[in-house]
Every structure is written in C-alpha cells, then in structure tokens.
SEBAZA-956642 format. One line per field, with one value per residue (C-alpha): residue number from 1; residue in one letter; y, z, x. Coordinates in pm, whole numbers, plus 50000, padded with zeros to 5 digits. Example, Ala and Ser with C-alpha at 12.3 -4.5 7.8 and 13.67 -1.06 7.14 Angstrom:
2
rose (1, 2);
domar (a, s);
py (49550, 49894);
pz (50780, 50714);
px (51230, 51367);
END
This chain:
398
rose (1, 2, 3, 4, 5, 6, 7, 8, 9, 10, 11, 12, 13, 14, 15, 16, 17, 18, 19, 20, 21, 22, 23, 24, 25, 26, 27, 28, 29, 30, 31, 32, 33, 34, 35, 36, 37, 38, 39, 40, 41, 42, 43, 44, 45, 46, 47, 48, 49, 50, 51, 52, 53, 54, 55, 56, 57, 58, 59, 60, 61, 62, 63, 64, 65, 66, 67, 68, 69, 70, 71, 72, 73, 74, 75, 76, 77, 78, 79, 80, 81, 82, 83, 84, 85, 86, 87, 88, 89, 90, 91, 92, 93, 94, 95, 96, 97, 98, 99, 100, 101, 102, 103, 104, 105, 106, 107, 108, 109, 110, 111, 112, 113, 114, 115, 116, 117, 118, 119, 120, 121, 122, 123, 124, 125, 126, 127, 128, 129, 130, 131, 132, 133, 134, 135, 136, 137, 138, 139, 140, 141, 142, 143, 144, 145, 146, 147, 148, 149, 150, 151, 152, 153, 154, 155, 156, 157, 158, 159, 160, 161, 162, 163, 164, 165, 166, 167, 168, 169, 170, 171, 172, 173, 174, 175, 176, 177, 178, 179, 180, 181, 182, 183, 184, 185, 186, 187, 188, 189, 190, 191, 192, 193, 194, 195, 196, 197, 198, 199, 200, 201, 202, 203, 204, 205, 206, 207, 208, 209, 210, 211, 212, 213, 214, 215, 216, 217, 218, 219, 220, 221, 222, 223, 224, 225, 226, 227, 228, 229, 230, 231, 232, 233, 234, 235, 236, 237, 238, 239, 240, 241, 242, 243, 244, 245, 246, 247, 248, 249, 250, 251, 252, 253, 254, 255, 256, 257, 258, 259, 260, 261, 262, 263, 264, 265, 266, 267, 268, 269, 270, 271, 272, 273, 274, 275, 276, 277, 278, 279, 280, 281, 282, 283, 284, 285, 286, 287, 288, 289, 290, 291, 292, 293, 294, 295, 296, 297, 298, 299, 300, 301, 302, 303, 304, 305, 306, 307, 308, 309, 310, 311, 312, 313, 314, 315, 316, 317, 318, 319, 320, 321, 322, 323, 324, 325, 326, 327, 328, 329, 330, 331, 332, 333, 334, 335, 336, 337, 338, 339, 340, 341, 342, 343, 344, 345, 346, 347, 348, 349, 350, 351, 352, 353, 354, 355, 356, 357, 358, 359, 360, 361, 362, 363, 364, 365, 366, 367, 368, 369, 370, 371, 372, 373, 374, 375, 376, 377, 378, 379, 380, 381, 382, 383, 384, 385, 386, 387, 388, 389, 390, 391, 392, 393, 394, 395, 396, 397, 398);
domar (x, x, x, x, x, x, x, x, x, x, x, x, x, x, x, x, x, x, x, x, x, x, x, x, x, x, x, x, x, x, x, x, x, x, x, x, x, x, x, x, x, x, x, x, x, x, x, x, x, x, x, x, x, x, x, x, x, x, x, x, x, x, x, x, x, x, x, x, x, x, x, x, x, x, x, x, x, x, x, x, x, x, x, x, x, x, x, x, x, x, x, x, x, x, x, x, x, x, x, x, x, x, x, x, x, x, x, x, x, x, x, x, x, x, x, x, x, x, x, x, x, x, x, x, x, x, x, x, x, x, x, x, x, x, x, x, x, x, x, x, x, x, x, x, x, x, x, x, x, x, x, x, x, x, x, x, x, x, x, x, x, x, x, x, x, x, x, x, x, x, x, x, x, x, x, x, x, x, x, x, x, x, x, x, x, x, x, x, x, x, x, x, x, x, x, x, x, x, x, x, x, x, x, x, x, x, x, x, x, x, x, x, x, x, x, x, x, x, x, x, x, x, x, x, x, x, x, x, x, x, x, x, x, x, x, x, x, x, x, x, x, x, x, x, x, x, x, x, x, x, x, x, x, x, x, x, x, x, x, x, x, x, x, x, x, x, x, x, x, x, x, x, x, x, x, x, x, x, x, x, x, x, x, x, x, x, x, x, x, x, x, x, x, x, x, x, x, x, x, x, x, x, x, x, x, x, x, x, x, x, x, x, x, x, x, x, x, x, x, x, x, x, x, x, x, x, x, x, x, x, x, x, x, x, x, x, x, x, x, x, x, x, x, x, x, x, x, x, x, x, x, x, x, x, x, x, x, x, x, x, x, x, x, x, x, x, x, x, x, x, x, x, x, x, x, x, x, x, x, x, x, x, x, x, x, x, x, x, x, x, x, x, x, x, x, x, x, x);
py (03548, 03666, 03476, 03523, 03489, 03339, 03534, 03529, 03748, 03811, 04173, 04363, 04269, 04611, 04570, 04427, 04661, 04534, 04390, 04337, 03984, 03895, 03870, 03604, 03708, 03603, 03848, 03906, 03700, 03887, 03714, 03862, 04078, 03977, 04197, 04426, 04302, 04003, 03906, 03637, 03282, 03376, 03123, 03211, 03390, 03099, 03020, 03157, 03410, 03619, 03893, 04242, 04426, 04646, 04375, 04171, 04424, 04494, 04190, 04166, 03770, 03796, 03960, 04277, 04441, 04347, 04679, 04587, 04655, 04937, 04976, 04937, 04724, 04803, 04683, 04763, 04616, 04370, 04127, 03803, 03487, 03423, 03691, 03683, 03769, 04079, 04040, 04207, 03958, 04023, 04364, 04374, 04409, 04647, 04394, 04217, 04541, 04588, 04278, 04308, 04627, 04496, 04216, 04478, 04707, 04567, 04646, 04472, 04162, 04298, 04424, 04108, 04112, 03962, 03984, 04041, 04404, 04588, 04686, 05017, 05353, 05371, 05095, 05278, 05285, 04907, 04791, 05070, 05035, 04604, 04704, 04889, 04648, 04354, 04510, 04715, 04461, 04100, 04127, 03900, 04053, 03899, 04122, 04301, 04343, 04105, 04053, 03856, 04215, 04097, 04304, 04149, 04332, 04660, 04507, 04530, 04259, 04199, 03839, 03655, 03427, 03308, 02981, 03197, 03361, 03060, 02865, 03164, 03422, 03156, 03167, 02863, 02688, 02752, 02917, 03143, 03514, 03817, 04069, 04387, 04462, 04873, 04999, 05100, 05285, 05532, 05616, 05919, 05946, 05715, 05845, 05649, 05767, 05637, 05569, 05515, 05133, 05093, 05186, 05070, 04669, 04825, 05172, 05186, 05369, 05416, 05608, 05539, 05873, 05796, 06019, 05861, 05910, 05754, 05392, 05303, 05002, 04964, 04729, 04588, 04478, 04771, 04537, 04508, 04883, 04962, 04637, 04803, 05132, 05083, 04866, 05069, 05365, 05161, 05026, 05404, 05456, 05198, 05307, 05696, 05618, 05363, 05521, 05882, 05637, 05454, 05848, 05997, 06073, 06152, 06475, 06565, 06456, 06713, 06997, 06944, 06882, 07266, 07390, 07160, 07289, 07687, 07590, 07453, 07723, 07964, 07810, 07670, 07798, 08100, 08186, 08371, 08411, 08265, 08450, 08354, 08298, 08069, 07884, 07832, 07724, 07502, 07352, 07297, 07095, 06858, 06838, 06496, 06411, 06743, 06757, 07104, 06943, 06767, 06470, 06211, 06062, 06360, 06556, 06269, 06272, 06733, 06597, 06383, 06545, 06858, 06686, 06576, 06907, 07024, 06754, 06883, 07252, 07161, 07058, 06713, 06498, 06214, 06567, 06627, 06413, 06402, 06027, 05978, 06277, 06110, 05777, 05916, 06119, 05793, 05621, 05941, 05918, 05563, 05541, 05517, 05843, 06044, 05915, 05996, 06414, 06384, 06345, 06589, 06820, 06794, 06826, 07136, 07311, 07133, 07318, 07106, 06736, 06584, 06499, 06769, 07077, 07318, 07612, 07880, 07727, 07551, 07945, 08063, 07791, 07548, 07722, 07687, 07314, 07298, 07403, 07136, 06857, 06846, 07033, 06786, 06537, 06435, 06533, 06900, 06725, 06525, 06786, 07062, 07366, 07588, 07623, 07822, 07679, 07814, 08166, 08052, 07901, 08227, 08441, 08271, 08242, 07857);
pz (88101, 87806, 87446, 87080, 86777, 86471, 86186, 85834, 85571, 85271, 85201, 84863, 84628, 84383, 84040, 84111, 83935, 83673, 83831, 84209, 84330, 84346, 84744, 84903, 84912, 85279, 85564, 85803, 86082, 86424, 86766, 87063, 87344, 87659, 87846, 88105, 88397, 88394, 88719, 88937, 88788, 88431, 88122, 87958, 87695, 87413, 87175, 86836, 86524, 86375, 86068, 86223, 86341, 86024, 85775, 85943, 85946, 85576, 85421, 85408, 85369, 85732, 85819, 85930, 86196, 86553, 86766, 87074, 86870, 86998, 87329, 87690, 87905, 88223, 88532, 88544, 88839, 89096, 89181, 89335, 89129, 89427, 89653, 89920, 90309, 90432, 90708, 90725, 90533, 90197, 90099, 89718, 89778, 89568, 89281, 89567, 89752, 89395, 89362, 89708, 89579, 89237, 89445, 89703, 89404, 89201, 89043, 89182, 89060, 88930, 88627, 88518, 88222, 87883, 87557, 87222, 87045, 86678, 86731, 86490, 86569, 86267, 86065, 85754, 85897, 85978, 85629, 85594, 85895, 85833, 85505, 85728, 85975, 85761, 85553, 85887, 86171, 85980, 86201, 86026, 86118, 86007, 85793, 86075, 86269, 86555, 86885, 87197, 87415, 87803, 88113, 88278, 88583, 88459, 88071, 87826, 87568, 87245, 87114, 86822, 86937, 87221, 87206, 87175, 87491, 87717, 87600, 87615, 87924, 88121, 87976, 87884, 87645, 87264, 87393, 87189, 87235, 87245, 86929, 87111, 87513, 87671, 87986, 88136, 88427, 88184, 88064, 88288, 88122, 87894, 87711, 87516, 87192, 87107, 86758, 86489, 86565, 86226, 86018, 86226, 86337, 86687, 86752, 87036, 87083, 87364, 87331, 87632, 87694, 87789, 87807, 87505, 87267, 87236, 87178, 87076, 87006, 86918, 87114, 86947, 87217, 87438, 87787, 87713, 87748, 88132, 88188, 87995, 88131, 88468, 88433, 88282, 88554, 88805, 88654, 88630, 88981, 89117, 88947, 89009, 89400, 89469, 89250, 89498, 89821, 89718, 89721, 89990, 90283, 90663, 90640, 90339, 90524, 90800, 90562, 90389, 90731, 90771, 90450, 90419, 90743, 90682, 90379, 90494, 90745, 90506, 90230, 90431, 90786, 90692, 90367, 90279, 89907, 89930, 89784, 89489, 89692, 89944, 89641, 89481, 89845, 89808, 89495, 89549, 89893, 89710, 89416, 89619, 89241, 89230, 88847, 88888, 88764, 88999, 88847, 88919, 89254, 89425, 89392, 89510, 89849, 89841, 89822, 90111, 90330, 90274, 90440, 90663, 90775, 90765, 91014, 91234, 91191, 91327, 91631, 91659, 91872, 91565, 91363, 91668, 91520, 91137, 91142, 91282, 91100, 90785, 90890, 90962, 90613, 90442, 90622, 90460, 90116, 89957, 89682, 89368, 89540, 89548, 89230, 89090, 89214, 89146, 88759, 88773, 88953, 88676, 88377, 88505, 88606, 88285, 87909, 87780, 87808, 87893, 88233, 88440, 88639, 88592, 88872, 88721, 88632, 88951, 89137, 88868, 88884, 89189, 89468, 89262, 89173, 89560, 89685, 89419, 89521, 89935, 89937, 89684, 89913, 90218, 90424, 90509, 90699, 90928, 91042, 91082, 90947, 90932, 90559, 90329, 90029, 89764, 89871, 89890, 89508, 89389, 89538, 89367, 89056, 88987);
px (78627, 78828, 78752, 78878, 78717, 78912, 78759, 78893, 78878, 79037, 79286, 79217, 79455, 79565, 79793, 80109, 80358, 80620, 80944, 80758, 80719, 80343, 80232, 80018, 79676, 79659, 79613, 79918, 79860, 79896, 79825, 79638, 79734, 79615, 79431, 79699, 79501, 79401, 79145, 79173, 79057, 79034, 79181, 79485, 79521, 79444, 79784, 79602, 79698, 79428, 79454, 79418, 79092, 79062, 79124, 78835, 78606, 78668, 78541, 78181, 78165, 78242, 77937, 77840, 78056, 77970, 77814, 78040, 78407, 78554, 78315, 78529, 78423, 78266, 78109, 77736, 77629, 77672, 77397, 77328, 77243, 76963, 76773, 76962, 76825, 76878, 77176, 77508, 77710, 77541, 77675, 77513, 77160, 77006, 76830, 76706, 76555, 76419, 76249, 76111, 75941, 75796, 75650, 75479, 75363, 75101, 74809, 74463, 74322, 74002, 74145, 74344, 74071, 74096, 73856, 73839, 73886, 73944, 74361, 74238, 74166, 73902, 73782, 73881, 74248, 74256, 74394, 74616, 74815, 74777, 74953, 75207, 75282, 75281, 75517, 75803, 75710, 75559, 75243, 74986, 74626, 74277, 74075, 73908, 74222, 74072, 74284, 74272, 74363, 74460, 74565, 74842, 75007, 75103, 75096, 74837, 74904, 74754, 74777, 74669, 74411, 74269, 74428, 74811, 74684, 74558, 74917, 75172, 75040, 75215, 75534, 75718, 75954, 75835, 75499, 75335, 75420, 75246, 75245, 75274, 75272, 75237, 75327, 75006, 75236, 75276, 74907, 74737, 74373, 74143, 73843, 73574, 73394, 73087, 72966, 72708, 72636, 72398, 72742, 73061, 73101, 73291, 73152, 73295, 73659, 73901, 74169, 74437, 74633, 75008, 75290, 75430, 75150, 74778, 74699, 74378, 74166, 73772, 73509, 73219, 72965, 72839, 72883, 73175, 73308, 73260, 73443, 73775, 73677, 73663, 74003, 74204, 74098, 74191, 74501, 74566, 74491, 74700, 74987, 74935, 74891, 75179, 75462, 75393, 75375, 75689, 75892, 75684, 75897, 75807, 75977, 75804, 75486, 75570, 75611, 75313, 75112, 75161, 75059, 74699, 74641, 74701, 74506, 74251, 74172, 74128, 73962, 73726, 73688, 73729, 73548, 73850, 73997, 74394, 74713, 74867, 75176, 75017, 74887, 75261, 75395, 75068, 75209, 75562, 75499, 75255, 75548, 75673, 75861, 75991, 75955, 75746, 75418, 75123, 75010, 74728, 74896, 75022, 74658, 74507, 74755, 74681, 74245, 74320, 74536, 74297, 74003, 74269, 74378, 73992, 73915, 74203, 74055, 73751, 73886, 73738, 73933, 74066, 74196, 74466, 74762, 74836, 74821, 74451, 74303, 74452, 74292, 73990, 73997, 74035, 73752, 73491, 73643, 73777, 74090, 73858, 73656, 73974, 74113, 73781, 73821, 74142, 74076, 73788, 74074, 74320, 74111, 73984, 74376, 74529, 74403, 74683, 74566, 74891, 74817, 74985, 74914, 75176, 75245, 75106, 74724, 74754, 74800, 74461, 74258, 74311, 74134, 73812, 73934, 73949, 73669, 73494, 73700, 73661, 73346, 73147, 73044, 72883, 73214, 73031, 72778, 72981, 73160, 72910, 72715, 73033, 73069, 72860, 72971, 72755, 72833, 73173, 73174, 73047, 73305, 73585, 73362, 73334);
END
C-alpha cells in the first residue's frame, strides 16, 4: 500500500535585502505524485500538501533522516502467510521447503544443557571488558561476570539469571531476553585449558573456535567441564555432518564411489605409496561445497566411504554395492567415532588452526592422516590379516 507522511519543517530564513518584501517563513507546499503504476487494490493517492523532500530533511527538529529515502522499492520474495501442502496449485513454495528443512535438521537433545559460567576469558579481563560493555552495549554484569549459559538448538545463549532463563527460553509477551546468543553452526573446534585452582575461582577455560573469531567463557566446578565439552563436540558434529548431507548429491556419490575405491586399493591392499595426483583427484571429489577446502563433515563422509570402499576391496559379499558396503561401514564405526578421526585428521593436515584442509597439505600429509584414521581400530580384524600396517606406517613415515 502506498502512505505519506506529513512532516514539517521550517526553511532557513537569510537577510532580507533593502526594498524586497519580507517572505513567509513557511515552506512551499507541494503535493504528492502518485506512484506511475499503481497495483491492483491499492488506496488512492490521499488529497494532502507537504514541503519538498530537501526542505524536510533539512531541519533537524524533524528528526534524523529516515535510511529508506532514496532506496527503490523491490520485491524480495514471495511467501505464504501459512505452510502450505505441497500440490500443484501452490506455486510459491520455497519458505515452506525451507521450513521443512530447519525442522528435519537439528541438533540432538543431549546437549540442550544449561549452567552457570564466568562470560571472561581471564579473570583479570572480567572488569575491563564489564567496563566496556557497560559503557558500548548497557550490559549490567555482577562482579564476577556470572551467567546462566544455555544450549538451545544451534544457539548458545547467555542470560542473566536463572530465573530470566526459566521465564524467557520460552518466548513470550514481555519475557525476559537473552544478553547475547552465537551460532554454534559456525564453530569447527573447542579446546579447554586447565588452570591453577588454589589462585583462579574458574580455572577452567574453553575457548570455542568459530570461523568468526573465538568466544570464550570459564567454568568453576571440574564436573562440570566434560558436560560442556562433550556438548559442544557434538553440537559441532551435528552441524558438520547434516549441512554436507543436506548438498550431497547421488551423482556426486557416484564419482566419489570410484575414487575411495582406487584409493583404497592402494593404500591398503596394496601397501603401495599413492601419487600426488591421485591424492588432489582424492581431494576435489570429497570437496562436496566446492569451496577448495575439506572441512569437519566432508572428511568424516572420505573416513567412511574409505572403509566403505575397503570393505568392497576385500571382496566380502555386503562391499558389492556402494549402498550396503556403506551400511555395513557405519555399523563398524558410529557418528561420534568418525567425527572423533575426523578431528584427529584435520588437526594433523591443517598448521593453520582455522578448521580447513587446503589441497596442497591435504596432497603432503593425508595419506599418513589416512592410514591413521581407517587403520586405528578394530576394522583390520574383521576383515582379515591382509594389512601390515606398521610396516606400512613406516614407509610413509608417520
């Protein structure tokens, strides 16, 4: 619908020269053009006179100048007021498909945790940045920089109190909000620093690696920290692993079928040392994001779909078709296993810390990585006395 807004303001007035007649210090009123087209069903154009655009935006009793003057107008998207089922006569379905997904992609219930931490990297550093906040963002923290820290979904929310928390994690009208929320679909790694207990009140530190920079936060009680450690891993892991299902593709699955299997071979069937141009082939089939860099989810599907493709090597009778040797892959090794490899995988191909494996460390270092990752386990005794890994670990010099 179109709308205007009657906004006065007042013109400079300069000297009035001798002889001139003095002018009325009121704008020139001008009334608005309707828009050229005007869609179906909209109000008329209302019957109103308004000064001109510049002389409202030059008087700053009005206010400051609105960030929309000046922008076009355009059509972002169209979307139903109500999901809507999927049949032919609804032809704008994309927020729905959307919400369909978000519903299907969540995180698992055992780390909706909830408890009370030091929102400080340091202790010394805690009245310094409640200086800072107080001061750019009017966050009131205790003196200890106490918070009721929750994991909710993908969200890790810091709240005032426990008593904010129980009354506001529920939404509602004029329930308490959180102070601060992060993405946790962005971190990749968390670490955990442990400290002098006799000299800190939480000597405990975890440091949550994200590809936006580190957030950290301090735990007092030492039961307390595999509870967050273990959730935020797995929050980690259930992110990493369902944003590379929700891209993967059949035919990529085909492609890469080939190459875990040619790898696999001679990795491990063979004995044989691999080419540095097998290795890049290697590295751009598991590149399901195709952003050039392997990241926690897609070495956990290259882990898998190398036992996988070992499994088929072998020749036992579940390894035939891609889809039972997978199943039967994920039977020997569980989510948390592979996610578990999968971190000991990247930390050893990735000097840099920021959570991905580029090409060319990935060609130096990952058939060592490799043979770590799928050999490491009981996996070689299922499937037979073939392998002489130790030999094998010592030729590639791991």
């Amino acid at each position: 619908s179109w709308a205007a807004a009657v906004v006065w303001g007042y013109p400079m007035v300069g000297n009035v020269a001798a002889g001139q007649q003095l002018v009325s210090p009121l704008p020139v009123m001008t009334r608005p053009k309707p828009p050229t087209a005007t869609p179906l069903g909209a109000p008329l154009c209302p019957d109103l006179e308004v000064p001109p655009q510049p002389q409202r935006d030059s008087a700053p009793e009005d206010g400051p100048i609105s960030v929309a003057y000046g922008f076009r107008p355009t059509l972002g998207e169209i979307r139903p007021q109500w999901p809507c089922p999927n049949t032919a006569q609804y032809l704008h379905r994309g927020a729905t498909r959307r919400l369909e997904r978000e519903i299907l992609w969540h995180p698992r219930q055992s780390v909706d945790i909830a408890g009370w931490v030091v929102a400080a990297a340091t202790e010394e550093e805690a009245e310094e940045q409640h200086r800072k906040h107080l001061e750019h963002m009017h966050l009131h923290h205790n003196a200890f920089r106490l918070a009721f820290q929750c994991i909710s979904g993908w969200a890790l929310m810091l709240w005032r109190s426990e008593e904010d928390f129980t009354e506001g994690i529920h939404g509602g009208r004029r329930a308490p909000r959180a102070m601060a929320w992060l993405d946790m679909r962005k971190a990749f790694d968390v670490h955990v620093e442990v400290g002098d207990r006799s000299f800190h009140l939480a000597a405990h530190r975890f440091t949550i690696m994200m590809h936006t920079g580190n957030y950290y936060f301090c735990v007092e009680l030492p039961e307390d920290v595999p509870v967050w450690l273990n959730a935020i891993r797995r929050l980690i892991q259930d992110a990493s692993w369902q944003s590379i299902c929700a891209k993967d593709t059949e035919a990529h699955q085909r492609k890469r079928w080939i190459a875990a299997c040619g790898v696999a071979d001679t990795l491990f069937v063979h004995n044989a040392p691999i080419g540095e141009r097998a290795m890049a082939i290697l590295f751009h089939a598991y590149d399901i994001d195709f952003d050039c860099y392997l990241r926690v989810g897609e070495i956990m599907v290259l882990i898998q779909e190398l036992i996988a493709a070992l499994i088929h090597d072998e020749g036992h009778a579940e390894g035939r078709e891609r889809g039972t040797a997978i199943a039967s892959a994920a039977s020997r090794v569980s989510e948390d296993e592979l996610f578990d490899r999968a971190m000991v995988f990247r930390r050893q191909c990735c000097p840099y810390h920021d959570g991905k494996v580029r090409k060319d460390e990935f060609v130096r270092l990952g058939p060592a990585a490799l043979s770590q990752a799928v050999g490491a386990s009981s996996l070689i005794a299922d499937l037979g006395e073939t392998f002489e890994w130790p030999a094998f670990t010592e030729m590639l010099g791991f």
